[in-house]
C-alpha positions in Angstrom: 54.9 42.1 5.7 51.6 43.3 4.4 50.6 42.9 0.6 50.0 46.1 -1.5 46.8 46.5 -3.2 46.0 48.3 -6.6 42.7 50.2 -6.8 41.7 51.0 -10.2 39.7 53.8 -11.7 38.5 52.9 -15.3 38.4 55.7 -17.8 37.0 55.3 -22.0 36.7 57.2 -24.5 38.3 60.1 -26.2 39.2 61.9 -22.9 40.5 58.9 -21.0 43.9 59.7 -20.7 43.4 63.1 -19.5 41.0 62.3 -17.4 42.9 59.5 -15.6 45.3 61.9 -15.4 42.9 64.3 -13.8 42.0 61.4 -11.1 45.1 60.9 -9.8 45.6 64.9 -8.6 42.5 63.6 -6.5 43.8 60.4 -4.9 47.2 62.5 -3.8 44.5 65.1 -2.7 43.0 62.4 -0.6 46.0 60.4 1.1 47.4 64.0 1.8 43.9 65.3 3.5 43.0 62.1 5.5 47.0 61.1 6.1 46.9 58.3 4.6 50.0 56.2 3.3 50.2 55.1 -0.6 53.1 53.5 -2.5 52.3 54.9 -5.8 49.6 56.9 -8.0 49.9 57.0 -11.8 47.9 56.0 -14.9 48.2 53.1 -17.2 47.0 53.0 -20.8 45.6 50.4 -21.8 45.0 52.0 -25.7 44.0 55.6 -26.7 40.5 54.6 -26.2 40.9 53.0 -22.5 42.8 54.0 -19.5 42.5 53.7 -16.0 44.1 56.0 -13.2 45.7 53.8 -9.8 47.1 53.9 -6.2 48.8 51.0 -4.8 48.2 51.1 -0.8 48.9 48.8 1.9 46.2 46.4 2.7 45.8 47.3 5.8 44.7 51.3 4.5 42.5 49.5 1.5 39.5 49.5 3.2 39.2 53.0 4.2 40.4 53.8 0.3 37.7 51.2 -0.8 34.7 53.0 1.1 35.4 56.3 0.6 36.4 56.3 -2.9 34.4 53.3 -4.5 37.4 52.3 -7.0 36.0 50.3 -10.2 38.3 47.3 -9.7 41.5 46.1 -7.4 44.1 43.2 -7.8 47.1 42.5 -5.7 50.5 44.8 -6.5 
């Protein structure tokens, strides 16, 4: 069984829920376009200030996810 792994966008300021928000209708975009596999996209906020938008993938698929959508950060799901 392969491990899932979270990529992370990180958004501040004002705006960064929306934003997130925003990202995450362009992950789906993605996975859909290039027929890709994903477990889960959503947002989590950290505080009104800081919030960061996130697809958990298999990690066989993360490097093509890595390299064509340079994600701030990722940690194992």
């Amino acid at each position: 069984m392969s491990r899932k792994i979270k990529l992370l966008w990180d958004f501040r300021g004002e705006d960064a829920k929306e934003t997130a928000k925003h990202h995450t209708i362009h992950l789906k975009e993605f996975a859909e376009l290039e027929k890709l596999s994903f477990h889960e996209i959503d947002i989590i906020e950290q505080n009104p200030m800081l919030c960061a938008a996130f697809i958990t993938v298999d990690e066989a698929d993360m490097k093509i996810y890595r390299d064509a959508l340079k994600p701030h950060r990722g940690e194992i799901a």
